[in-house]
Biopython code that builds the backbone (N, CA, C, O; Angstrom):
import numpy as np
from Bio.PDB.StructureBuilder import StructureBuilder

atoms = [
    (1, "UNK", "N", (219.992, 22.974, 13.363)),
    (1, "UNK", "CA", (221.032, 23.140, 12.381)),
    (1, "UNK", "C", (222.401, 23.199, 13.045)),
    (1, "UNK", "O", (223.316, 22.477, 12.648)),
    (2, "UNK", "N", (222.579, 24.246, 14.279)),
    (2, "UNK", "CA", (223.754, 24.095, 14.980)),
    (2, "UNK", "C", (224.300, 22.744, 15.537)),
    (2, "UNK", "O", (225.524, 22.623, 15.589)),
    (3, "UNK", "N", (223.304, 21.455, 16.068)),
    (3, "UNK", "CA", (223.490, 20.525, 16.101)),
    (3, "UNK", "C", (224.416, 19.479, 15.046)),
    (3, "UNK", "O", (225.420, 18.819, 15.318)),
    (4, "UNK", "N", (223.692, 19.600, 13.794)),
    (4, "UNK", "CA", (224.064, 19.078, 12.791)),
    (4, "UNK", "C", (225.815, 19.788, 12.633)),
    (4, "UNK", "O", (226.644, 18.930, 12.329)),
    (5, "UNK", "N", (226.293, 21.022, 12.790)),
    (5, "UNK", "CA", (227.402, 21.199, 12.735)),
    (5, "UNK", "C", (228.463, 20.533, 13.753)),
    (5, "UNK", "O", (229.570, 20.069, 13.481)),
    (6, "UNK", "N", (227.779, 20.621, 15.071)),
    (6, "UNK", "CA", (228.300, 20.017, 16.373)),
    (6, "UNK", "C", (229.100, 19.031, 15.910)),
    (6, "UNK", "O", (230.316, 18.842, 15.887)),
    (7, "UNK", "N", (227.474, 18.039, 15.293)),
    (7, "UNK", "CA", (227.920, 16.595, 15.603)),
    (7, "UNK", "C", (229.196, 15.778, 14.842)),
    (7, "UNK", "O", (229.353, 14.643, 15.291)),
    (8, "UNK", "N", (229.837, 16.046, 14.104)),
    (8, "UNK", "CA", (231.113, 16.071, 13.579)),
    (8, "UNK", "C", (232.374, 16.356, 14.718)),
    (8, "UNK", "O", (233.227, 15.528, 15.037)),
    (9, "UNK", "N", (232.250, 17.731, 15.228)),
    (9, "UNK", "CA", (233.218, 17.771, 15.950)),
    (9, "UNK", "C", (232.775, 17.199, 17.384)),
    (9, "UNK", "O", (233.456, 17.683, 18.289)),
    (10, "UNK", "N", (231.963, 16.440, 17.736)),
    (10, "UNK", "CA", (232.008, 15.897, 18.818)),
    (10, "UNK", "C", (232.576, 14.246, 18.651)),
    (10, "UNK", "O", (232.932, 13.553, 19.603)),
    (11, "UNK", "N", (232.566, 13.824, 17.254)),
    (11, "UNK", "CA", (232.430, 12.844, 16.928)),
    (11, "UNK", "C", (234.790, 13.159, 16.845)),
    (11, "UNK", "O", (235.763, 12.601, 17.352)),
    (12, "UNK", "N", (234.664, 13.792, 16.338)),
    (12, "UNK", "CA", (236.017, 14.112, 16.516)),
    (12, "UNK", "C", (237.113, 14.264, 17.901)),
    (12, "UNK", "O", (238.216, 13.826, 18.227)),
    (13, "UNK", "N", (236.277, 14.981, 18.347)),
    (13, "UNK", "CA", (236.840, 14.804, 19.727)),
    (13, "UNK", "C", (236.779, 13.395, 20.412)),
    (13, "UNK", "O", (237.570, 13.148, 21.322)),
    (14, "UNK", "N", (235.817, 12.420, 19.978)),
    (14, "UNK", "CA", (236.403, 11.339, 20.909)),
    (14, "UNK", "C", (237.235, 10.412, 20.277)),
    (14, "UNK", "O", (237.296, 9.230, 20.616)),
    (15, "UNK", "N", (237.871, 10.909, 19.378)),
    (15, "UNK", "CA", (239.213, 10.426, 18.578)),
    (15, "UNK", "C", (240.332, 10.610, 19.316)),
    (15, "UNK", "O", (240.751, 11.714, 19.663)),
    (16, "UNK", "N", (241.043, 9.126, 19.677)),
    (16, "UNK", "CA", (242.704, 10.153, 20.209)),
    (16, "UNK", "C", (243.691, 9.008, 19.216)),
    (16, "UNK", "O", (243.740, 7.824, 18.883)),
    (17, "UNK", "N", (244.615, 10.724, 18.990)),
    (17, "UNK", "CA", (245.545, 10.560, 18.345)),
    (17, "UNK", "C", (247.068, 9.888, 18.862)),
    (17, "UNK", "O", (247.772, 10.690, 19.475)),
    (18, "UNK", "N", (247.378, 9.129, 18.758)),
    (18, "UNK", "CA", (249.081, 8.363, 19.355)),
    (18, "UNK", "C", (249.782, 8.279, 18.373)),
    (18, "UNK", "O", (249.416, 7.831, 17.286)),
    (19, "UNK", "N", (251.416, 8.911, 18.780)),
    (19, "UNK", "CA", (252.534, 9.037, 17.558)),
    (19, "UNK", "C", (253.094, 7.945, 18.220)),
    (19, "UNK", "O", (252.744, 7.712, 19.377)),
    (20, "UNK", "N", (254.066, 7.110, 17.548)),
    (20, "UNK", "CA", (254.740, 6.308, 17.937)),
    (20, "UNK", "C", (256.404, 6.489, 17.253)),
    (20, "UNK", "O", (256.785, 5.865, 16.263)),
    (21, "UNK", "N", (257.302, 7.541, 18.078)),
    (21, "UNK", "CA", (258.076, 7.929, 17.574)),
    (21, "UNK", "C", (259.442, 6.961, 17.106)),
    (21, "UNK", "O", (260.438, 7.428, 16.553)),
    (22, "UNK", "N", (259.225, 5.346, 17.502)),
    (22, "UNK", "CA", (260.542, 4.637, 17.348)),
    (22, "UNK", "C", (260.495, 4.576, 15.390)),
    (22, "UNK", "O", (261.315, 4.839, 14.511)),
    (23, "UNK", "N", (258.964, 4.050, 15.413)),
    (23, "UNK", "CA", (259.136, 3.893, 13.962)),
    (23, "UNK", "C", (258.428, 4.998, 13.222)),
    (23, "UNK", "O", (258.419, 4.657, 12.040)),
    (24, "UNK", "N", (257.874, 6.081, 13.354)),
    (24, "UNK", "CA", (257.468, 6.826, 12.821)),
    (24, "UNK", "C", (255.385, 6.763, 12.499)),
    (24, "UNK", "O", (254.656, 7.598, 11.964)),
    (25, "UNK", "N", (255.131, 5.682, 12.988)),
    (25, "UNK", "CA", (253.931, 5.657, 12.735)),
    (25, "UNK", "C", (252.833, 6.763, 13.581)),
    (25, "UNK", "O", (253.369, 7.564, 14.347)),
    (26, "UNK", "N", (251.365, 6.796, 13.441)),
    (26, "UNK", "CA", (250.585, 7.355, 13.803)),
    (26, "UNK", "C", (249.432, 6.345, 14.303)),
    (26, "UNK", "O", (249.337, 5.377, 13.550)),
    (27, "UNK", "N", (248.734, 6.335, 15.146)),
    (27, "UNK", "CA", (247.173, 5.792, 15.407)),
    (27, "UNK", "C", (246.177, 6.600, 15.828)),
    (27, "UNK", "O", (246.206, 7.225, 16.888)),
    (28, "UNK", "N", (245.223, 6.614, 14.979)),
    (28, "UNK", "CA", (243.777, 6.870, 16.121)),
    (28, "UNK", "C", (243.312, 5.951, 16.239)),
    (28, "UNK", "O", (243.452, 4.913, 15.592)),
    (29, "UNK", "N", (242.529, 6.238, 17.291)),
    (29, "UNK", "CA", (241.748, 5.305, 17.755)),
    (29, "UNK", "C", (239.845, 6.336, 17.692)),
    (29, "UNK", "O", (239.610, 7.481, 17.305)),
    (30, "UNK", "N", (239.013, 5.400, 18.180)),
    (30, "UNK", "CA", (237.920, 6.227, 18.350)),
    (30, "UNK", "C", (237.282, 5.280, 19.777)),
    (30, "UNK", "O", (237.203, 4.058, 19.906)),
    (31, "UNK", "N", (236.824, 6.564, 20.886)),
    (31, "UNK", "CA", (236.837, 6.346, 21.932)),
    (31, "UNK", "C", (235.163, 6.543, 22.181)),
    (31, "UNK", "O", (234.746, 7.655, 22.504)),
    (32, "UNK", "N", (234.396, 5.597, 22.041)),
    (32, "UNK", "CA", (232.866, 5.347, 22.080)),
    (32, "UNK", "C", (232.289, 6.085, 23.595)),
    (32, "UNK", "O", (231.217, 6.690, 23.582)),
    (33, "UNK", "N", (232.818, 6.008, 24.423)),
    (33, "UNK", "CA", (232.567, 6.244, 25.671)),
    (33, "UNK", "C", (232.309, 7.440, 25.526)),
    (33, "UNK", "O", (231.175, 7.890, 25.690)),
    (34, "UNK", "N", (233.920, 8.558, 25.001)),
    (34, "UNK", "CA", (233.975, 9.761, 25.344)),
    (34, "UNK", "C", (232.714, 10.298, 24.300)),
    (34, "UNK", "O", (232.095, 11.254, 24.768)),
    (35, "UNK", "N", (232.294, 9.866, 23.086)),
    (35, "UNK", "CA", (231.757, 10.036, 22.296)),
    (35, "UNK", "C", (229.606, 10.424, 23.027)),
    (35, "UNK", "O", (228.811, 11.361, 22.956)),
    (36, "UNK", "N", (229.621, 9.015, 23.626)),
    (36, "UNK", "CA", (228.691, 8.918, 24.351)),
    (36, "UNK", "C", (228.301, 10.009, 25.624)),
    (36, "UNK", "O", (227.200, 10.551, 25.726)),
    (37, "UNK", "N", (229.397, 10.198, 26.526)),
    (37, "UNK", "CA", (229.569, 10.973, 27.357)),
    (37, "UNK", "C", (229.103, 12.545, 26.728)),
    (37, "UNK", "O", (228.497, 13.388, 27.390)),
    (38, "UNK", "N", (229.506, 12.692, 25.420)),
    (38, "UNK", "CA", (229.585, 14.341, 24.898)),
    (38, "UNK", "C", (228.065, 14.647, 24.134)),
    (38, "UNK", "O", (227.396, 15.674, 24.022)),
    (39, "UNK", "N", (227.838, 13.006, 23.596)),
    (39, "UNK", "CA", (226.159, 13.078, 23.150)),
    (39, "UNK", "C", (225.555, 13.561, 24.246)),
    (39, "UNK", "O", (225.186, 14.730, 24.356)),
    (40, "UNK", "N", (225.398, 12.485, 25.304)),
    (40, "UNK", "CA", (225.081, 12.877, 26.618)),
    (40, "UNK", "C", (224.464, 14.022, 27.051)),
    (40, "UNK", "O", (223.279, 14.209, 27.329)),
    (41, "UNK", "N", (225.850, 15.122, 27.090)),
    (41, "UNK", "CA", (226.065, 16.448, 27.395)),
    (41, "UNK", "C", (224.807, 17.263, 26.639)),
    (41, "UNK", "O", (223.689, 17.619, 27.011)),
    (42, "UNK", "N", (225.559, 17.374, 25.391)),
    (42, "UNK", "CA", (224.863, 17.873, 24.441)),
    (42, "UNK", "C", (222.650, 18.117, 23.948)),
    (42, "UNK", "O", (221.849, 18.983, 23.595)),
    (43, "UNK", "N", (222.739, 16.385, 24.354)),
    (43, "UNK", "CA", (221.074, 16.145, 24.858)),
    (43, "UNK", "C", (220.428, 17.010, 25.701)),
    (43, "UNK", "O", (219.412, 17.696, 25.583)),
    (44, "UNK", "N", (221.538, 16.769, 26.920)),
    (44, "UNK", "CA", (221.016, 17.451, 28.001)),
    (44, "UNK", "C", (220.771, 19.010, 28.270)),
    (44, "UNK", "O", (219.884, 19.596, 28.890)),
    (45, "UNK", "N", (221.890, 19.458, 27.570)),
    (45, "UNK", "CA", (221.814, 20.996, 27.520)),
    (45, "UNK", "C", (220.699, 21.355, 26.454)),
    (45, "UNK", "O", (220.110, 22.428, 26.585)),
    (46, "UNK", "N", (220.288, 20.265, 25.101)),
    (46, "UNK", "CA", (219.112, 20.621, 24.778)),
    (46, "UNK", "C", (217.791, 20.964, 25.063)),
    (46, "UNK", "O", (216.955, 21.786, 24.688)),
    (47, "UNK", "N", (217.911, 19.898, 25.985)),
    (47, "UNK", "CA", (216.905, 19.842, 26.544)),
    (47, "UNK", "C", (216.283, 20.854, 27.560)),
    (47, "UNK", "O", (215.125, 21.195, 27.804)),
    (48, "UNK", "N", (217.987, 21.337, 28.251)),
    (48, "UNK", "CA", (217.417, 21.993, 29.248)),
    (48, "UNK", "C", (217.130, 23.794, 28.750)),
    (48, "UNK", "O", (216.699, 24.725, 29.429)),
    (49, "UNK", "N", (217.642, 23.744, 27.094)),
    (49, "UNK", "CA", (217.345, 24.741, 26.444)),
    (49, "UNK", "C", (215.377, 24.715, 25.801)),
    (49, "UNK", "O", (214.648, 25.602, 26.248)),
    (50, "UNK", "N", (215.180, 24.374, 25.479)),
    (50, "UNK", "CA", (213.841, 23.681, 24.898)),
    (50, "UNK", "C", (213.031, 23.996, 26.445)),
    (50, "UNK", "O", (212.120, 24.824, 26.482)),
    (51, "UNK", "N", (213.330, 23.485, 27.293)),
    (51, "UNK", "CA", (212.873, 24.137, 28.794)),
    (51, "UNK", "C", (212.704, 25.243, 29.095)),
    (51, "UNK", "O", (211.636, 25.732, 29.464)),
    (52, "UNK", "N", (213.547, 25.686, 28.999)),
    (52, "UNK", "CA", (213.640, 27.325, 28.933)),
    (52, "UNK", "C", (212.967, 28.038, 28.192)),
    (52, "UNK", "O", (212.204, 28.883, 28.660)),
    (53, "UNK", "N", (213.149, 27.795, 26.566)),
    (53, "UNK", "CA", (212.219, 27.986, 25.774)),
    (53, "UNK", "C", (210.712, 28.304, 26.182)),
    (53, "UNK", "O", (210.032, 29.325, 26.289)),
    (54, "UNK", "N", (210.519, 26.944, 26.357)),
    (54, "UNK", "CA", (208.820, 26.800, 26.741)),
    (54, "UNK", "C", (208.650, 27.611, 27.641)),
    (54, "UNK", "O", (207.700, 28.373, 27.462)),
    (55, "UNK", "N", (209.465, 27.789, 28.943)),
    (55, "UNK", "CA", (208.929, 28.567, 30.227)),
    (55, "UNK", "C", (208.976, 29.842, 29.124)),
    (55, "UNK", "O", (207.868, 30.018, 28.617)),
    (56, "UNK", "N", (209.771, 30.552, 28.754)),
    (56, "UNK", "CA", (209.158, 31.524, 27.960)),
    (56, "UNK", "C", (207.793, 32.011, 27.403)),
    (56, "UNK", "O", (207.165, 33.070, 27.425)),
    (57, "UNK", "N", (207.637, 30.930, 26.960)),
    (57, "UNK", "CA", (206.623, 31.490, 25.881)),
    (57, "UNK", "C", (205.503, 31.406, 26.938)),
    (57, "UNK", "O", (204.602, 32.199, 27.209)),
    (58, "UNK", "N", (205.815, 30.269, 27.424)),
    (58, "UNK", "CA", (204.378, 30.078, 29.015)),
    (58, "UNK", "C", (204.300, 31.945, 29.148)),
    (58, "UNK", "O", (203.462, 32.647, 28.583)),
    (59, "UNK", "N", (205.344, 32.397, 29.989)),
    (59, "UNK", "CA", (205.079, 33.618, 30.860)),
    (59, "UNK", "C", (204.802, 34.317, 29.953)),
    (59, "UNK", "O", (204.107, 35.262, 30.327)),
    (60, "UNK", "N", (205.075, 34.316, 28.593)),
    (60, "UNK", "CA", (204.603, 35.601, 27.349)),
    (60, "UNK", "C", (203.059, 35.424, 27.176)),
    (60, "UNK", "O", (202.348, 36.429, 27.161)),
    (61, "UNK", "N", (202.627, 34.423, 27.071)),
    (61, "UNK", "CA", (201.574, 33.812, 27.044)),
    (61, "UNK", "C", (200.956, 34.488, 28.016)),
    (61, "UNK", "O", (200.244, 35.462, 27.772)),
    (62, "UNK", "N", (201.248, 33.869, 29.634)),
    (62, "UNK", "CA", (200.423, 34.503, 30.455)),
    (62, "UNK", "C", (200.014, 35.604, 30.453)),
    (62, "UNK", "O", (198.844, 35.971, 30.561)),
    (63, "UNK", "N", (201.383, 36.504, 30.273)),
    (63, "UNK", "CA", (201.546, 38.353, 30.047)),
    (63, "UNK", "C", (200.166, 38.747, 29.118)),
    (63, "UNK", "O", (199.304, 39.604, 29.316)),
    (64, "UNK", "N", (200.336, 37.732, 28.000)),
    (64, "UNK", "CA", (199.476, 38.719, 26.879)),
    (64, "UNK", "C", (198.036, 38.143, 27.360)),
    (64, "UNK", "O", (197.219, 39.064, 27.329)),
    (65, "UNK", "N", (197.539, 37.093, 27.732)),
    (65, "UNK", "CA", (196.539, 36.923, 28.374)),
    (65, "UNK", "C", (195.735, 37.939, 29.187)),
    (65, "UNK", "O", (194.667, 38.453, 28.855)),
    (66, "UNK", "N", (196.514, 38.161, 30.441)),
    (66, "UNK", "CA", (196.462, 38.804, 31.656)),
    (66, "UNK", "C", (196.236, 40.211, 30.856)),
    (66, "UNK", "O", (195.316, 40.968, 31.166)),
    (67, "UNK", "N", (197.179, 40.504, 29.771)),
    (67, "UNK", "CA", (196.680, 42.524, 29.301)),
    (67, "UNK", "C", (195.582, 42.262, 28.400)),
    (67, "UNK", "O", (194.951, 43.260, 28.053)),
    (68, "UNK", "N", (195.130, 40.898, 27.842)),
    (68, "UNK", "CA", (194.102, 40.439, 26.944)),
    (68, "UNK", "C", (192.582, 40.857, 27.938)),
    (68, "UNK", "O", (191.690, 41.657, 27.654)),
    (69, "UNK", "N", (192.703, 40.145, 28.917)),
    (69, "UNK", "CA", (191.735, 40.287, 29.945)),
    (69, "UNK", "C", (191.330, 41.446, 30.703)),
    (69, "UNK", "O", (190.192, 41.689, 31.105)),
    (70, "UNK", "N", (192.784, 42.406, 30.920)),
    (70, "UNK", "CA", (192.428, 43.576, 31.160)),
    (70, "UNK", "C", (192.057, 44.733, 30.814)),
    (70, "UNK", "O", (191.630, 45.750, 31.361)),
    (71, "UNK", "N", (192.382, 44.265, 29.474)),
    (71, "UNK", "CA", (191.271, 45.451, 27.770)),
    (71, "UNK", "C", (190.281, 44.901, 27.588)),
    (71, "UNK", "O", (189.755, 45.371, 26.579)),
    (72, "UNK", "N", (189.468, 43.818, 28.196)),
    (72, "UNK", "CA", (188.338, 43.433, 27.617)),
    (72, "UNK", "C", (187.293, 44.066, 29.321)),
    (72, "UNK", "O", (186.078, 44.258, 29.379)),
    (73, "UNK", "N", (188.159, 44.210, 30.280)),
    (73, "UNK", "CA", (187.453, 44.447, 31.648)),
    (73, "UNK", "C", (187.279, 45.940, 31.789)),
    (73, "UNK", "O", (186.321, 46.430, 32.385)),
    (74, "UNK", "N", (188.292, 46.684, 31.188)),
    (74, "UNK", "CA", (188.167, 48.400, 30.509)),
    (74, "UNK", "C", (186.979, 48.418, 29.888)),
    (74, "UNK", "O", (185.863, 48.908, 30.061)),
    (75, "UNK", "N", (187.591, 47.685, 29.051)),
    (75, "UNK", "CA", (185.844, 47.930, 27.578)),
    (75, "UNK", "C", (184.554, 47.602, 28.634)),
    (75, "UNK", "O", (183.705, 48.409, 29.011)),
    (76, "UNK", "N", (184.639, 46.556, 28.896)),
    (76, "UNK", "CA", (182.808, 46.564, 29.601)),
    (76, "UNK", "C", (182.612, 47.308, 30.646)),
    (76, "UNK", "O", (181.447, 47.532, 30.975)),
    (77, "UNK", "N", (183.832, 47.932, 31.501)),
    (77, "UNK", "CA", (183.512, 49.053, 32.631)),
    (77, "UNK", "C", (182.757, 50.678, 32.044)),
    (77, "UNK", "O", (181.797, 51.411, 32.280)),
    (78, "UNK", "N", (184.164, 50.556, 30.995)),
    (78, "UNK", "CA", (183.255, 52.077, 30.214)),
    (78, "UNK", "C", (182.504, 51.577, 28.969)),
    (78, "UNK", "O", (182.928, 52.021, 27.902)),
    (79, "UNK", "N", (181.508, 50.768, 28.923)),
    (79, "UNK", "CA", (180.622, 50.036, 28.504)),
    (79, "UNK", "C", (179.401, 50.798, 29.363)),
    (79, "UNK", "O", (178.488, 51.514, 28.953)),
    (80, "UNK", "N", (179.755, 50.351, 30.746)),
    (80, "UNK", "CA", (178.704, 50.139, 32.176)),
    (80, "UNK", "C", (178.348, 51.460, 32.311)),
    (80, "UNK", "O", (177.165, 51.788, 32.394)),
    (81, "UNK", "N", (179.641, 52.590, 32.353)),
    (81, "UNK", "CA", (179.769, 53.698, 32.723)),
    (81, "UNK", "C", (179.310, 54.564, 31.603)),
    (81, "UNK", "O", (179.452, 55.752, 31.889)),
    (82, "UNK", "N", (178.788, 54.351, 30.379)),
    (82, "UNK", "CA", (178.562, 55.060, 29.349)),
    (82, "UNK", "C", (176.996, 54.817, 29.517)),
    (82, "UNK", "O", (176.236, 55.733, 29.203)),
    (83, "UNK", "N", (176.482, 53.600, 30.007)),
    (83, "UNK", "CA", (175.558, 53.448, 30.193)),
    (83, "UNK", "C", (174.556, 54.007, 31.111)),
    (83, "UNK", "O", (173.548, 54.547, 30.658)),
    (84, "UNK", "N", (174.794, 53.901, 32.513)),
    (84, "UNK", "CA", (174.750, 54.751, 33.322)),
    (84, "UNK", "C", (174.942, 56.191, 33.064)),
    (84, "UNK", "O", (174.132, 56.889, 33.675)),
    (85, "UNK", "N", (175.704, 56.769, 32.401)),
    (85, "UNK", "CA", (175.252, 58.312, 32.290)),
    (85, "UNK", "C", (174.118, 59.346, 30.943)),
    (85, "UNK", "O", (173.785, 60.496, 30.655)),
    (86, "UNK", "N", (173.931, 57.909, 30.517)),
    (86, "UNK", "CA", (172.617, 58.141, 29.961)),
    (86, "UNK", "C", (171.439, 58.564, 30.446)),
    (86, "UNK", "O", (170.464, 58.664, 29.700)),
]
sb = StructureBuilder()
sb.init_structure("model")
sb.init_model(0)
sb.init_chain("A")
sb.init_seg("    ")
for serial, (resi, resn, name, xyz) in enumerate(atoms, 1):
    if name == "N":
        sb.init_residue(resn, " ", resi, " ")
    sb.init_atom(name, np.array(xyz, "f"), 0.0, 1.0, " ", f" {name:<3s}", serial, name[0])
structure = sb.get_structure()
């Protein structure tokens, strides 16, 4: 969604504005390059967000795994040990 707001003002920014003060006129122009250059950017920092992301959830993942495994290795020890003092 933040994207979708972006992309307007990136699309804006590669607009440049020229006054032409003899006769009073104005020009934009639209500058494809700079436009490209800021998509570019923008991709990339997605991407390298979405990266990040994932490594997240990886290590949360692992975390809850790893305490998943170590309540199930409790339970069958005093499983063993309940057994044994029978």
């Amino acid at each position: 969604m933040r994207i979708a707001i972006a992309l307007p003002l990136l699309l804006l920014g590669a607009c440049q504005v020229s006054k032409d003060d003899n006769n009073g006129t104005m020009s934009v122009t639209y500058n494809s390059d700079v436009a490209e250059n800021a998509a570019a950017d923008v991709g990339n920092t997605v991407e390298n967000i979405a990266g990040d992301i994932g490594n997240d959830v990886q290590r949360t993942s692992d975390k809850i795994e790893n305490r998943v495994g170590d309540d199930d290795n409790k339970a069958a020890d005093n499983q063993a040990n309940a057994t044994e003092n029978r």
